[in-house]
PyMOL Python script that loads the backbone (N, CA, C, O; Angstrom):
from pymol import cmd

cmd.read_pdbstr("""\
ATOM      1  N   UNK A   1      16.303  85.414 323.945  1.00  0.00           N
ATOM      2  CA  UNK A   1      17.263  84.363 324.186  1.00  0.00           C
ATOM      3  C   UNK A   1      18.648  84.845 323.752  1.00  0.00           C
ATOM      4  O   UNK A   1      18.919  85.438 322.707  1.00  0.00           O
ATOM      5  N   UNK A   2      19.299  84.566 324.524  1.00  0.00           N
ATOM      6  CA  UNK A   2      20.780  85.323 324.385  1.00  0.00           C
ATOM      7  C   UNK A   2      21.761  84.214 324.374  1.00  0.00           C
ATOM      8  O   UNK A   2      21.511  83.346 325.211  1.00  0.00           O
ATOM      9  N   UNK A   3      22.774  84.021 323.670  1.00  0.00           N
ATOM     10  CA  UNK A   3      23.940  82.835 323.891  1.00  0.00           C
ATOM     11  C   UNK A   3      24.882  83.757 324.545  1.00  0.00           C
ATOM     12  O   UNK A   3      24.707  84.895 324.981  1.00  0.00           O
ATOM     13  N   UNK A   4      26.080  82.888 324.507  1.00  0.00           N
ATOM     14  CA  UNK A   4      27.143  83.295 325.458  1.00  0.00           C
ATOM     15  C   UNK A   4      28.138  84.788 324.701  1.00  0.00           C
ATOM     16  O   UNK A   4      28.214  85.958 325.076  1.00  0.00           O
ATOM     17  N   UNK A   5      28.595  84.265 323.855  1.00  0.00           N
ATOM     18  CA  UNK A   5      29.006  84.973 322.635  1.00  0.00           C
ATOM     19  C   UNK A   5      28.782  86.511 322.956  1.00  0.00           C
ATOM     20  O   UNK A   5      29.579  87.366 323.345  1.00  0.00           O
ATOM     21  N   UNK A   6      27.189  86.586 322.609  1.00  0.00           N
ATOM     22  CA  UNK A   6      26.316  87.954 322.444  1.00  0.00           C
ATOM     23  C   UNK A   6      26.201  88.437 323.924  1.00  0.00           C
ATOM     24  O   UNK A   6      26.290  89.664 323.961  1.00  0.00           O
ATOM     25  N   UNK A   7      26.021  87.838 325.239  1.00  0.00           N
ATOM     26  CA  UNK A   7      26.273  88.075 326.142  1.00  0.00           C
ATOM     27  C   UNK A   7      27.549  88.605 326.343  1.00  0.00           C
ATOM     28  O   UNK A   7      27.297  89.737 326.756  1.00  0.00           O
ATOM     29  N   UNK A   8      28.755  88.490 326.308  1.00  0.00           N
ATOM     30  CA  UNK A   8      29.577  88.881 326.577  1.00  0.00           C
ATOM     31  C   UNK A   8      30.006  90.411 325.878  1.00  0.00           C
ATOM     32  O   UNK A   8      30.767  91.277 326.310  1.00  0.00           O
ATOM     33  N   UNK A   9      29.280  90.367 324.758  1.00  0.00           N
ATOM     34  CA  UNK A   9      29.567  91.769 323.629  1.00  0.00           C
ATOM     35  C   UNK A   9      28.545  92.680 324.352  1.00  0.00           C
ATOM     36  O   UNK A   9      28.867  93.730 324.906  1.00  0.00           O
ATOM     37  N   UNK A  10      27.760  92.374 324.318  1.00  0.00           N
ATOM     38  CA  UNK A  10      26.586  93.035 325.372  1.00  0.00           C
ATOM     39  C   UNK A  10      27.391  93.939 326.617  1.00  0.00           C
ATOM     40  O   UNK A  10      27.703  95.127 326.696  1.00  0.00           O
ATOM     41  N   UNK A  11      27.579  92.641 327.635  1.00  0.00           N
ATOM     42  CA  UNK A  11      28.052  92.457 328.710  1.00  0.00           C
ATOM     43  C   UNK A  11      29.554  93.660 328.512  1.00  0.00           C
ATOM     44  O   UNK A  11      29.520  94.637 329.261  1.00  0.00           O
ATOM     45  N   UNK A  12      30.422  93.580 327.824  1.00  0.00           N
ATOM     46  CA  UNK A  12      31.089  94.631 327.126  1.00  0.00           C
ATOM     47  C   UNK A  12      30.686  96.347 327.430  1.00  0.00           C
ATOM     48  O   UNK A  12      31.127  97.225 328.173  1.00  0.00           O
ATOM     49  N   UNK A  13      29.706  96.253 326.504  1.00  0.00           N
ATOM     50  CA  UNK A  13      29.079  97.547 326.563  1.00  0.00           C
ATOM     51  C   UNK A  13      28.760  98.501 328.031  1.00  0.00           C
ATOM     52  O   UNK A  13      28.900  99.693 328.305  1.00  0.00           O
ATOM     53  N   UNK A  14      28.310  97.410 328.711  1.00  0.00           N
ATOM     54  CA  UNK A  14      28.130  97.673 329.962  1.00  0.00           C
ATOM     55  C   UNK A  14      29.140  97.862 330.722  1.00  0.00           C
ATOM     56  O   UNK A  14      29.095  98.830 331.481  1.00  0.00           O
ATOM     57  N   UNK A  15      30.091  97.162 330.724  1.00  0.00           N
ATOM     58  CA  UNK A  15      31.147  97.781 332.132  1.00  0.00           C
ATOM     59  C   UNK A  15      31.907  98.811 331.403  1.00  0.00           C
ATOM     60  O   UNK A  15      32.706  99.507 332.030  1.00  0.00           O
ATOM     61  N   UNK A  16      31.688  99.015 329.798  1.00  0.00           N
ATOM     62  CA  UNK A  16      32.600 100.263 329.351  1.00  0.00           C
ATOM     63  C   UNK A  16      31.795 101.675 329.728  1.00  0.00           C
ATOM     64  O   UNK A  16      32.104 102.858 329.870  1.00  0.00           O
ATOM     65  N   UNK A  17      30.547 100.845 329.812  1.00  0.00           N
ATOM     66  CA  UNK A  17      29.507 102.258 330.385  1.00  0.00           C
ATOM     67  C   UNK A  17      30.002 102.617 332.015  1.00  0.00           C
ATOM     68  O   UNK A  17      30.696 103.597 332.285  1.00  0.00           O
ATOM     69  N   UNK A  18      29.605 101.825 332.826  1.00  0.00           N
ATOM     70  CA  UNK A  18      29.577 101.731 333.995  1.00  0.00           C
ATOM     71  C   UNK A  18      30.724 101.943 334.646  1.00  0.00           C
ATOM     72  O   UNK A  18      30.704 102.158 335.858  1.00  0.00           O
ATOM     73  N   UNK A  19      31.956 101.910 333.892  1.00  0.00           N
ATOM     74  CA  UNK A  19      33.280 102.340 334.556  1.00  0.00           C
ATOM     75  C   UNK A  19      33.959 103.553 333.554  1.00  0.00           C
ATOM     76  O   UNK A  19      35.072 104.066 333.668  1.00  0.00           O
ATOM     77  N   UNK A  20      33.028 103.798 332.657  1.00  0.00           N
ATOM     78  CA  UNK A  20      33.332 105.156 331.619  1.00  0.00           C
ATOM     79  C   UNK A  20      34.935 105.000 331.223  1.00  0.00           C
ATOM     80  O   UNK A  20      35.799 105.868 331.349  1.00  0.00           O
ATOM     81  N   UNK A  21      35.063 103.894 330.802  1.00  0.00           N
ATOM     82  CA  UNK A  21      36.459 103.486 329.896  1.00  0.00           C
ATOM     83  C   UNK A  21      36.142 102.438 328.709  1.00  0.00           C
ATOM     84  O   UNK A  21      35.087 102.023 328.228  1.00  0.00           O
ATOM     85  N   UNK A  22      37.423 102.204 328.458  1.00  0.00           N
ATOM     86  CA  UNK A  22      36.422 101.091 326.733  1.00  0.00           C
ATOM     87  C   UNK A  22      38.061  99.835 327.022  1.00  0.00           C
ATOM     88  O   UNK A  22      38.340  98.704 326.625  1.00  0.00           O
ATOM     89  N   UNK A  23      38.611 100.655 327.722  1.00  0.00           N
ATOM     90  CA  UNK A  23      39.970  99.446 327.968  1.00  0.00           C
ATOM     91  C   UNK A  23      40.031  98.287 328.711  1.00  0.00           C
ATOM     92  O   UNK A  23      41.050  97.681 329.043  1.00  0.00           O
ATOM     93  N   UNK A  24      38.621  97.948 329.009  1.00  0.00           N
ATOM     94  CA  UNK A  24      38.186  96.392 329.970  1.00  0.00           C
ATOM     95  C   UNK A  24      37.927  95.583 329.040  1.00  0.00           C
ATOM     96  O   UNK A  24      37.043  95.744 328.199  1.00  0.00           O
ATOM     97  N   UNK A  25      38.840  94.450 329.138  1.00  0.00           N
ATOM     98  CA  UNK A  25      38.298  93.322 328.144  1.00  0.00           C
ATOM     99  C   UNK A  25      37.657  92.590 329.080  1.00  0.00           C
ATOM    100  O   UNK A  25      37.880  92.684 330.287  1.00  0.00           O
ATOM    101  N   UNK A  26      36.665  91.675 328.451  1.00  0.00           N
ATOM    102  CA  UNK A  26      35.788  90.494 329.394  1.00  0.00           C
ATOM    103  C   UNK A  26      36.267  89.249 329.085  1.00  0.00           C
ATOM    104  O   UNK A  26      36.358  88.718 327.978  1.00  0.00           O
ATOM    105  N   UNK A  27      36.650  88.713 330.478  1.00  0.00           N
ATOM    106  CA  UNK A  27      37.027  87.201 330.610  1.00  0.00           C
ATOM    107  C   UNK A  27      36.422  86.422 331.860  1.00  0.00           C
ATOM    108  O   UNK A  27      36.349  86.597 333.076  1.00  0.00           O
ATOM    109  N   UNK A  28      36.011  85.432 330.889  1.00  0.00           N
ATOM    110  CA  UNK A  28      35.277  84.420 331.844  1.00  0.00           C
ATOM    111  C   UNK A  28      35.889  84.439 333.466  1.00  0.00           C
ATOM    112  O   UNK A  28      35.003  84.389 334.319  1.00  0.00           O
ATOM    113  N   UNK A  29      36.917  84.488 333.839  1.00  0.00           N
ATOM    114  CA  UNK A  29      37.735  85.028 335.252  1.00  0.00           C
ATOM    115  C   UNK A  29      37.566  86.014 335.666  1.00  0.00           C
ATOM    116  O   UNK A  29      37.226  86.083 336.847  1.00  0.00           O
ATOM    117  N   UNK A  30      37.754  87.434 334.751  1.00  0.00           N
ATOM    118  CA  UNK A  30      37.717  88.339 335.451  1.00  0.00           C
ATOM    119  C   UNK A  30      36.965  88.371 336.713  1.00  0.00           C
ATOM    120  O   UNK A  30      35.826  87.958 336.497  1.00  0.00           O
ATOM    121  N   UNK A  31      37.132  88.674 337.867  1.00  0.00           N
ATOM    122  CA  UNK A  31      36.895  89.735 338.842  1.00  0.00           C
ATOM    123  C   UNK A  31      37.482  90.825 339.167  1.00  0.00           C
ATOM    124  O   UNK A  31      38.556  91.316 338.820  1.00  0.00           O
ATOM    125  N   UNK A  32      36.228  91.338 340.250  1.00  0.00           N
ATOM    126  CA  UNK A  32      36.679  92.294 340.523  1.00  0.00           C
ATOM    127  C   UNK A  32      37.586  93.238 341.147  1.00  0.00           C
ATOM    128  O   UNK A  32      37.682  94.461 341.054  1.00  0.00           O
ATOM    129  N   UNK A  33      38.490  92.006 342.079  1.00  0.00           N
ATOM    130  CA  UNK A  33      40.006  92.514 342.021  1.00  0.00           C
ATOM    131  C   UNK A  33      41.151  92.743 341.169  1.00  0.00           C
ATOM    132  O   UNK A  33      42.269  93.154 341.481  1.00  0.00           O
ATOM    133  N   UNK A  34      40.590  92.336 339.802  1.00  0.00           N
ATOM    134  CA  UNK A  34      40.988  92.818 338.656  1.00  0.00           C
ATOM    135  C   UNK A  34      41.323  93.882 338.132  1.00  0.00           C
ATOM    136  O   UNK A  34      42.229  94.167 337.349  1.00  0.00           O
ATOM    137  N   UNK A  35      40.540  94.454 338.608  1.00  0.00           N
ATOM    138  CA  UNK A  35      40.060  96.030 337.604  1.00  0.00           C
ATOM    139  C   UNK A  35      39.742  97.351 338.398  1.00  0.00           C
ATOM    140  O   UNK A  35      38.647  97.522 338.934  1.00  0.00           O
ATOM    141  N   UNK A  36      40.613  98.144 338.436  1.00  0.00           N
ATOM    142  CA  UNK A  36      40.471  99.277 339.854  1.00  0.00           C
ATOM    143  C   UNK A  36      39.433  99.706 339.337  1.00  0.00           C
ATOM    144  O   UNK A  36      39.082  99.598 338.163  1.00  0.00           O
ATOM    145  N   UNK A  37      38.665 100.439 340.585  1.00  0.00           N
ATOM    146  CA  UNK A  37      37.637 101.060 340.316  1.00  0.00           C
ATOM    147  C   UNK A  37      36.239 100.616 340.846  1.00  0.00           C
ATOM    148  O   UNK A  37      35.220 101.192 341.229  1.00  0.00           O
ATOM    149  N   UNK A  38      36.893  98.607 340.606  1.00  0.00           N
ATOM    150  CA  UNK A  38      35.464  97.628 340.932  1.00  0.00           C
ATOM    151  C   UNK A  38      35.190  97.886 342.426  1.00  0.00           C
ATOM    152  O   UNK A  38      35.925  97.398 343.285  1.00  0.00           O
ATOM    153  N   UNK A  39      34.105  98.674 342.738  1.00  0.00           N
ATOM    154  CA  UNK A  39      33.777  98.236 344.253  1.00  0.00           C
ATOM    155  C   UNK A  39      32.226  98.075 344.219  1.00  0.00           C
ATOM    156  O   UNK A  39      31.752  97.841 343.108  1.00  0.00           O
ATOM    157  N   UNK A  40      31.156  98.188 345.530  1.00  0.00           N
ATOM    158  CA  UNK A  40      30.505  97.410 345.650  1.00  0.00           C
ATOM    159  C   UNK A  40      29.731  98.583 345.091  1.00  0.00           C
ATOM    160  O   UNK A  40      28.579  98.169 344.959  1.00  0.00           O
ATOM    161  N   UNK A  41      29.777  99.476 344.812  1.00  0.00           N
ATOM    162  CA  UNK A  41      28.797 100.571 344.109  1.00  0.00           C
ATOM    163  C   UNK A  41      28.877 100.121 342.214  1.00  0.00           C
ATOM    164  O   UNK A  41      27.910  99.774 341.536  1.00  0.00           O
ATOM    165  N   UNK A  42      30.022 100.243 341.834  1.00  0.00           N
ATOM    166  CA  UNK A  42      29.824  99.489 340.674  1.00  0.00           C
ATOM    167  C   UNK A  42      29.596  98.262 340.331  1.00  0.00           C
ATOM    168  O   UNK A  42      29.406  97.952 339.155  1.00  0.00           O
ATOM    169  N   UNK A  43      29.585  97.371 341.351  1.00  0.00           N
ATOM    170  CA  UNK A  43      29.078  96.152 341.304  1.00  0.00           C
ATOM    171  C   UNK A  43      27.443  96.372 341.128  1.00  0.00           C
ATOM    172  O   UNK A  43      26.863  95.922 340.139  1.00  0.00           O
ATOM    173  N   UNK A  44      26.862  96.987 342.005  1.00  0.00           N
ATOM    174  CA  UNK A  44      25.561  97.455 342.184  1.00  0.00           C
ATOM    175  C   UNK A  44      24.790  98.336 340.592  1.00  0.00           C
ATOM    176  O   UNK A  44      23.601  98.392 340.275  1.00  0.00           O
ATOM    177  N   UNK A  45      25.761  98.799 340.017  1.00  0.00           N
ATOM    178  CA  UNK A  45      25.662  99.338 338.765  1.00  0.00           C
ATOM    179  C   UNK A  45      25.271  98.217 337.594  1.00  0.00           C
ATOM    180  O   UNK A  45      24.319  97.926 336.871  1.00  0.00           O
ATOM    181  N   UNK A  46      26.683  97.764 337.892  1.00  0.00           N
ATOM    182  CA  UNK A  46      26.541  96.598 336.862  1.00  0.00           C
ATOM    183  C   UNK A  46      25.363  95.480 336.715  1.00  0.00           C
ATOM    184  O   UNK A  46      25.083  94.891 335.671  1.00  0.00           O
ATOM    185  N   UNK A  47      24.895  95.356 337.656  1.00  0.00           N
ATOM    186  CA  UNK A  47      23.438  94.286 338.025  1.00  0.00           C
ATOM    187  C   UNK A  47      22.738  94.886 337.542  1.00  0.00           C
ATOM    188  O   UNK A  47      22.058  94.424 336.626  1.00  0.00           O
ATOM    189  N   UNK A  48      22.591  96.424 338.048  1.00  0.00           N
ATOM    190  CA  UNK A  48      21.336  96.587 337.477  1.00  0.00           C
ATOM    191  C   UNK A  48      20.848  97.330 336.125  1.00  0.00           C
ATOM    192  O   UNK A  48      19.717  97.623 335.734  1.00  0.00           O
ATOM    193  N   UNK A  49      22.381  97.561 335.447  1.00  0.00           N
ATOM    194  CA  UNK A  49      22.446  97.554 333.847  1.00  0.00           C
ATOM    195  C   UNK A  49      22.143  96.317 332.864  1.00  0.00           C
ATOM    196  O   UNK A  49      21.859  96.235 331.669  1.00  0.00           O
ATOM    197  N   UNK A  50      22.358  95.254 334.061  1.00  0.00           N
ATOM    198  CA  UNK A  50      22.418  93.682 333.389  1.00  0.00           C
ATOM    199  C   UNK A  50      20.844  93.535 333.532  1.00  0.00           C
ATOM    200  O   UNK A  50      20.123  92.988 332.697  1.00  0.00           O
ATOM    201  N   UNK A  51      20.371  94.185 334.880  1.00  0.00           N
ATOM    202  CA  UNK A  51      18.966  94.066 334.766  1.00  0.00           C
ATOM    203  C   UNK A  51      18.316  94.504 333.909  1.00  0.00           C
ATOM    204  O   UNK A  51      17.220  93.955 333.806  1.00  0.00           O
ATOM    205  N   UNK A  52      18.530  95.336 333.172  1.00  0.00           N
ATOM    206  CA  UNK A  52      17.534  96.152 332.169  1.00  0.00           C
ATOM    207  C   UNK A  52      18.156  96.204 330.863  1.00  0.00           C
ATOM    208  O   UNK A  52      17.579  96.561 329.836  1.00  0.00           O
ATOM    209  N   UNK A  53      19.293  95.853 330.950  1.00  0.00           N
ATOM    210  CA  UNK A  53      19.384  95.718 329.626  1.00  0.00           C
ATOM    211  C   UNK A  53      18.738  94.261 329.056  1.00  0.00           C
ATOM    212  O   UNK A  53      18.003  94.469 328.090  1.00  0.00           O
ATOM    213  N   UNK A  54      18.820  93.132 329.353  1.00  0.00           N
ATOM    214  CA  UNK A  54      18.213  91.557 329.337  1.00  0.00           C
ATOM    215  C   UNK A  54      16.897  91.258 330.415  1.00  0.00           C
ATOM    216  O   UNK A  54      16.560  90.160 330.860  1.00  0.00           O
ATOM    217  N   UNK A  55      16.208  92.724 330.710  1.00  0.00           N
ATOM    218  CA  UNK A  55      14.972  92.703 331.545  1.00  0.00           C
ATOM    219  C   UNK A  55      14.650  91.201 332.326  1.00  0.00           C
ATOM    220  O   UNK A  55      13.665  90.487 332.139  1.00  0.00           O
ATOM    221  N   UNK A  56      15.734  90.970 333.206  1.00  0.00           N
ATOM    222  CA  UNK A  56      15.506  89.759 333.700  1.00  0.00           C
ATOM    223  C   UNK A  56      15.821  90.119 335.183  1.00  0.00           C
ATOM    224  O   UNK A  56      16.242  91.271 335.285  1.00  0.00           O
ATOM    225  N   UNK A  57      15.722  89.384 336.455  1.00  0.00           N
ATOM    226  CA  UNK A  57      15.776  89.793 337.948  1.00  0.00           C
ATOM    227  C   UNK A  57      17.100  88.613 338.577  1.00  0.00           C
ATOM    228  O   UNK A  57      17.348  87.431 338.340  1.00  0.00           O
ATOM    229  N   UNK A  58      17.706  89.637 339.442  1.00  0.00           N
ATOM    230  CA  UNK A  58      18.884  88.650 340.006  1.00  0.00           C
ATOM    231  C   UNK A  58      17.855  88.618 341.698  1.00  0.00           C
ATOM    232  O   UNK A  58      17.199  89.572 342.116  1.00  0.00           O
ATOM    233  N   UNK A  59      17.975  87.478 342.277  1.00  0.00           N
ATOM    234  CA  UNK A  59      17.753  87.105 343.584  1.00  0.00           C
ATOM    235  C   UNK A  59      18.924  87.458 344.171  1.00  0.00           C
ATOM    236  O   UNK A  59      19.855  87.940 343.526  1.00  0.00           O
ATOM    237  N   UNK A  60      18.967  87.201 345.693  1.00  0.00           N
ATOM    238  CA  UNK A  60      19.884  87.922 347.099  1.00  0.00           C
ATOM    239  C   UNK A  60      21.109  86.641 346.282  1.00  0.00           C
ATOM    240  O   UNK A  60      22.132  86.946 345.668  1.00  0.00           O
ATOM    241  N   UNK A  61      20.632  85.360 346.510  1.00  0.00           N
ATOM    242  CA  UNK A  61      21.411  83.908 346.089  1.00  0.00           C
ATOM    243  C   UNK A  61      22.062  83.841 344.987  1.00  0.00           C
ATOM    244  O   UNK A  61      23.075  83.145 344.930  1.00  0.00           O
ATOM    245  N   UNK A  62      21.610  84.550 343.900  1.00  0.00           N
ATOM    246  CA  UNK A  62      22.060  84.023 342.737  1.00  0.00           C
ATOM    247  C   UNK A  62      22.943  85.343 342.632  1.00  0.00           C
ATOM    248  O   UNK A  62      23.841  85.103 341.825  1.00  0.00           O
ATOM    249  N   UNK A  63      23.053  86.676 343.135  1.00  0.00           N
ATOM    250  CA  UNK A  63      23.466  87.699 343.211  1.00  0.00           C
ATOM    251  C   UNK A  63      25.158  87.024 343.926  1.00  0.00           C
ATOM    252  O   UNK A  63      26.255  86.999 343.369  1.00  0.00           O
ATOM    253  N   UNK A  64      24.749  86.531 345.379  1.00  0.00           N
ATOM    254  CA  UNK A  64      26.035  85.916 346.025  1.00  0.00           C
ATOM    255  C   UNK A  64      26.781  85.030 345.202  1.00  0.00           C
ATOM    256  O   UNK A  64      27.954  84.904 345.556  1.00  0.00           O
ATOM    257  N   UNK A  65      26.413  84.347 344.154  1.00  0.00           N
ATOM    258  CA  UNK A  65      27.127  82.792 343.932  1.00  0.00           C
ATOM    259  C   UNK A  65      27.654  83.595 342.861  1.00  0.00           C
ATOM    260  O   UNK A  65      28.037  82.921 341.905  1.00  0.00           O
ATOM    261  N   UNK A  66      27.843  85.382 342.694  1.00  0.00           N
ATOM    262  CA  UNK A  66      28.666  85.496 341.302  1.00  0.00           C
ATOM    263  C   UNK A  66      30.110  86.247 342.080  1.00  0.00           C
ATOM    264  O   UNK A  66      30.353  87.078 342.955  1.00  0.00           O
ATOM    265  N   UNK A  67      30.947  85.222 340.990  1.00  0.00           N
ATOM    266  CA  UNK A  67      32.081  85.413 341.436  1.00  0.00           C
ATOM    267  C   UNK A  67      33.716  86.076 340.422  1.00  0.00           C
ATOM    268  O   UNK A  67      34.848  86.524 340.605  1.00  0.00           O
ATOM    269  N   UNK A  68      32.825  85.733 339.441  1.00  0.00           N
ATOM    270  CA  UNK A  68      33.397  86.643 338.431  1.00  0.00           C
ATOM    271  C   UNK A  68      32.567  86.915 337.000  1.00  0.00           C
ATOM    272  O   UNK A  68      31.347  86.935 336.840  1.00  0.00           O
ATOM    273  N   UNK A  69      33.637  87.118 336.005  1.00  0.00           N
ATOM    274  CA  UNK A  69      32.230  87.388 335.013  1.00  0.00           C
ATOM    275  C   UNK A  69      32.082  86.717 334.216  1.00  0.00           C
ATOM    276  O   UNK A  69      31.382  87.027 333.252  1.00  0.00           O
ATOM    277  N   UNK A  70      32.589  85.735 334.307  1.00  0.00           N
ATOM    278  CA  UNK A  70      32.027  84.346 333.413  1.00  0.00           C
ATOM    279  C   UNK A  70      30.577  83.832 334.239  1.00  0.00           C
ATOM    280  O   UNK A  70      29.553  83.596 333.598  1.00  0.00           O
ATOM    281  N   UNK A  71      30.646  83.685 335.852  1.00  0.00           N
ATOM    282  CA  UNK A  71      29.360  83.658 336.396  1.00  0.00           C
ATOM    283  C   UNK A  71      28.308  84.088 335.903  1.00  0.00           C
ATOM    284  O   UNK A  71      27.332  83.497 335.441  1.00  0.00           O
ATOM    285  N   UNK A  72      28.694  85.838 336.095  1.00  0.00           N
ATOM    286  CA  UNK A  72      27.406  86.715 335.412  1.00  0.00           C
ATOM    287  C   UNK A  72      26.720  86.387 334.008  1.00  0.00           C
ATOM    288  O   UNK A  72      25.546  86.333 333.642  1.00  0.00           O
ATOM    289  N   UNK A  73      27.678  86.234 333.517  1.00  0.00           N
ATOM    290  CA  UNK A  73      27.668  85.841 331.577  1.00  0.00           C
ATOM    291  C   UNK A  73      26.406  84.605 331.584  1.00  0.00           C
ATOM    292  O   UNK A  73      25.322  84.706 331.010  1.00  0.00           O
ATOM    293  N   UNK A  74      26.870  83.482 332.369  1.00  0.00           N
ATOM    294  CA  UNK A  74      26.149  82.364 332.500  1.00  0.00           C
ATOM    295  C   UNK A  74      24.840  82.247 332.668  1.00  0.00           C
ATOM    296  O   UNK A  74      23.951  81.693 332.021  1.00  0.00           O
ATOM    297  N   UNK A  75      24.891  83.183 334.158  1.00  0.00           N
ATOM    298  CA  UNK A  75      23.367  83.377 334.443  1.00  0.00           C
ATOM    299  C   UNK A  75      22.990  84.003 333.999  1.00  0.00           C
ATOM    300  O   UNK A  75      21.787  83.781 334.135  1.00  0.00           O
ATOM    301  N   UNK A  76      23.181  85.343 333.063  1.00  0.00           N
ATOM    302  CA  UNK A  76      22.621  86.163 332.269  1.00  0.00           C
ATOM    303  C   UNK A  76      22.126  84.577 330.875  1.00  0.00           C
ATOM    304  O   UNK A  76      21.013  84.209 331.251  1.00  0.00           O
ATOM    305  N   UNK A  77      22.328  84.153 330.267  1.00  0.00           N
ATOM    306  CA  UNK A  77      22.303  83.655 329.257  1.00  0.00           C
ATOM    307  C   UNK A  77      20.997  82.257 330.028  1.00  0.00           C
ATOM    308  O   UNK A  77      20.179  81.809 329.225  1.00  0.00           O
ATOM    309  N   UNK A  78      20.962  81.875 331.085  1.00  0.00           N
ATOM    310  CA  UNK A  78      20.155  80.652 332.008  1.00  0.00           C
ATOM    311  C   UNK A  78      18.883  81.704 331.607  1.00  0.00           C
ATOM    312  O   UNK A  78      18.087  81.487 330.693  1.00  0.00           O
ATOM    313  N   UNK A  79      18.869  83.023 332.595  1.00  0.00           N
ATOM    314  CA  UNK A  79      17.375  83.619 332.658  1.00  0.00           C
ATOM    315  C   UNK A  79      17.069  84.113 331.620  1.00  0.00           C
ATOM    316  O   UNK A  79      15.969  84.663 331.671  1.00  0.00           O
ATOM    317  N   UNK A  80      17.837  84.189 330.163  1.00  0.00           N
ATOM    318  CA  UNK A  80      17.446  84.510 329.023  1.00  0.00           C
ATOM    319  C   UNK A  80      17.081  83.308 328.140  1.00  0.00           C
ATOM    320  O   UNK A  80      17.026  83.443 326.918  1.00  0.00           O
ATOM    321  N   UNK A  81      16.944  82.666 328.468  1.00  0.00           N
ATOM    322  CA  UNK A  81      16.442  81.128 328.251  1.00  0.00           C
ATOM    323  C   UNK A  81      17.255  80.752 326.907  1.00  0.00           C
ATOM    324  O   UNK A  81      16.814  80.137 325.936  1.00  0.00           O
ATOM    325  N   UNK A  82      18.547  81.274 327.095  1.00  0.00           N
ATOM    326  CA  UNK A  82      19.545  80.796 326.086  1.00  0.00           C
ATOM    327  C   UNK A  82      19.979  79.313 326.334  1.00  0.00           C
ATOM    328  O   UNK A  82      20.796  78.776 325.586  1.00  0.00           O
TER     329      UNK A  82
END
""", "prot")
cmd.dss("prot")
cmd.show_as("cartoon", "prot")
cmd.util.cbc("prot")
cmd.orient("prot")
């Protein structure tokens, strides 16, 4: 069970991995026209770091309805039965 908080520090770790920088802060807004670099390959990264790091599964639907990363944060924290 994960809260929001720890999700996001988490969530942290991961796009500093996944975009090999540490200068991304996370905000409930951010997207990915935000932040050069974001395209649909690191999008694809990022899911499935989120997948295994919180061993939980994104559907086609719940994959579409994310729109930034307060989204992700959310539903990461729903299927972690936070």
């Amino acid at each position: 069970m994960a809260n929001e908080a720890t999700v996001y520090k988490e969530l942290t770790e991961v796009f500093h991995d996944v975009f090999m920088r540490d200068d991304i802060a996370l905000t409930p807004d951010l997207t990915a026209k935000q932040v050069q670099g974001w395209d649909s390959f690191k999008q694809i990264e990022i899911i499935m770091a989120s997948e295994e790091k919180w061993n939980i599964k994104f559907n086609t639907r719940e994959l579409d309805s994310l729109l930034s990363v307060g989204d992700l944060a959310k539903m990461i924290v729903v299927k972690t039965g936070g």
